[in-house]
Steps between C-alpha positions, in 0.01 A plus 500: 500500500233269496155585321325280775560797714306725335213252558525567870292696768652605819350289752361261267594116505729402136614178613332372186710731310831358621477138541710251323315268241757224632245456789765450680426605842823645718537597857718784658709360771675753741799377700724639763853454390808685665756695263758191484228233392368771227854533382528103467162488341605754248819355408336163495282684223724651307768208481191298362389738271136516627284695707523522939114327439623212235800432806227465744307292296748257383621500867107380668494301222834307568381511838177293492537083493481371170157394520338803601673722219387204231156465646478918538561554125211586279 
């Protein structure tokens, strides 16, 4: 278990305890999918070795015109 825990107060606010020194900031998307498009998704992930989130990723990515993906990148 983490010793961060320990530091913790019910009710209290420990986002400092738990966020990444990356500063990388990420966002929780929630999406509707039925059970044959989760199925796909899942193979899609494990025939490529990576996570259901990398698949999405690589698949917004492949699906944004080249300039906008370039121009996005930091």
């Amino acid at each position: 278990m983490d010793d961060r825990y320990e530091e913790c107060e019910l009710g209290a606010d420990v986002t400092h305890l738990f966020k990444s020194d990356s500063g990388k900031v990420t966002v929780l998307v929630s999406v509707s999918l039925d059970a044959e498009d989760l199925a796909r998704l899942e193979k899609l992930g494990r025939d490529s070795g990576t996570t259901v989130a990398q698949v999405i990723r690589d698949a917004i990515a492949a699906y944004q015109p080249e300039t906008e993906a370039v121009s996005g990148q930091r």
